[in-house]
C-alpha positions as CSV (number, residue, x, y, z in Angstrom):
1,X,20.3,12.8,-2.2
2,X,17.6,10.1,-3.8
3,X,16.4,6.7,-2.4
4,X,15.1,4.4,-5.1
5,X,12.0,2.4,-3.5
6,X,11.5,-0.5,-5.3
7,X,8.5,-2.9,-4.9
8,X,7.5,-6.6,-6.5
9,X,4.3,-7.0,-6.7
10,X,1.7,-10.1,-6.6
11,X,0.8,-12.7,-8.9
12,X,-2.2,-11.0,-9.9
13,X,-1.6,-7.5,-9.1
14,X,-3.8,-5.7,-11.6
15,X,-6.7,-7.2,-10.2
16,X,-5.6,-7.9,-6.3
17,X,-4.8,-3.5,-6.6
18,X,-8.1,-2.6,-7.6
19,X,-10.1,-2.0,-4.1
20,X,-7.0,-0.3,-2.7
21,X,-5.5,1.9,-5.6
22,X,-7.3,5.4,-4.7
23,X,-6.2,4.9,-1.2
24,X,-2.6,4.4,-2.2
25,X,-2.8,7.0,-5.2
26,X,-3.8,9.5,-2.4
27,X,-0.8,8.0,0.2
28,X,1.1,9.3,-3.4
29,X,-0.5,12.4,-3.2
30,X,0.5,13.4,0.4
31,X,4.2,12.6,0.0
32,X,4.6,14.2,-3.0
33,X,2.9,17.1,-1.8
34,X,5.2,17.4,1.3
35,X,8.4,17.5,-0.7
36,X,9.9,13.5,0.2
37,X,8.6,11.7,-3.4
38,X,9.7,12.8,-6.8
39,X,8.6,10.6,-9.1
40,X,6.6,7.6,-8.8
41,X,5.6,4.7,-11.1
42,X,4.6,0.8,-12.5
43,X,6.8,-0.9,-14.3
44,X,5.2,-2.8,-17.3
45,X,5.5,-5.3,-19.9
46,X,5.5,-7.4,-17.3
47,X,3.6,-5.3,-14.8
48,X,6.1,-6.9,-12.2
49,X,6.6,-3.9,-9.8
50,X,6.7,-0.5,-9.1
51,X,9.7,2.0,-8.7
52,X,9.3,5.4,-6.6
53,X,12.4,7.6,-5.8
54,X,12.2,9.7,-2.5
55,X,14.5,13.2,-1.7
56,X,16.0,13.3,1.0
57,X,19.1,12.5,3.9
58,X,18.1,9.3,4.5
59,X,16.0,6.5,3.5
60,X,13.5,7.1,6.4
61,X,11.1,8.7,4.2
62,X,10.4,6.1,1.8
63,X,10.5,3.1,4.4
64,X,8.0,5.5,5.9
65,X,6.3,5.2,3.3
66,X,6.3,1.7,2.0
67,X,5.3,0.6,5.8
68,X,2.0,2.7,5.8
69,X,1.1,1.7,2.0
70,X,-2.2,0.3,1.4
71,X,-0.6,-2.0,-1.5
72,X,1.7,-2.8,1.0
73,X,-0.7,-3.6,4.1
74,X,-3.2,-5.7,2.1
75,X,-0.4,-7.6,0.3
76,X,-0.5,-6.2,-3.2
77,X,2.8,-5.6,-2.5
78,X,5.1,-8.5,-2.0
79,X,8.4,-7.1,-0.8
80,X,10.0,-3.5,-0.9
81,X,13.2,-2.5,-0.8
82,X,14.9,0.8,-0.6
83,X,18.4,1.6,-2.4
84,X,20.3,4.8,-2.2
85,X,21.0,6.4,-5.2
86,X,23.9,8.3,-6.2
87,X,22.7,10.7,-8.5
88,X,25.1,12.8,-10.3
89,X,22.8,15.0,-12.6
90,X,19.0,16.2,-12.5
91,X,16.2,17.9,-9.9
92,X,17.3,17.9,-6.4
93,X,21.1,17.2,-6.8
94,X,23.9,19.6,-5.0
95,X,27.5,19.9,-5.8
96,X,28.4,18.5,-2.3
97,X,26.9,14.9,-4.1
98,X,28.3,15.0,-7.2
């Protein structure tokens, strides 16, 4: 099973990021590392968020995860929001989804 995290991000993110993004590419890092974050990524062209999906049985993992973020903390993050996603095809999916 898959949770979509979705974040919006301030104003002037690309700057407001700056003294915080090896912190949060590191909170990346450990997630991913432990087996609860697949994929992770900015949305551009605008560079108006950020979208990170998360395995697992429920969405605990990626509120987790948004709640101890550095972008979130120091407010380069405006709001999150998690989503479940019913994926169908692709890494991490079992016939009992589908």
């Amino acid at each position: 099973m898959h949770y979509l995290l979705f974040y919006d991000v301030a104003s002037d993110y690309l700057e407001k990021r700056e003294p915080y993004r090896r912190a949060h590419l590191e909170h990346i890092r450990v997630f991913h590392e432990r087996g609860d974050l697949a994929l992770a990524g900015a949305l551009t062209e605008p560079a108006d968020g950020a979208v990170l999906v998360f395995r697992g049985t429920s969405p605990a993992s990626a509120e987790e995860f948004a709640k101890s973020d550095p972008y979130v903390t120091n407010g380069v993050v405006t709001q999150w929001h998690v989503r479940k996603w019913n994926t169908v095809i692709g890494d991490g999916v079992t016939l009992a989804q589908v």
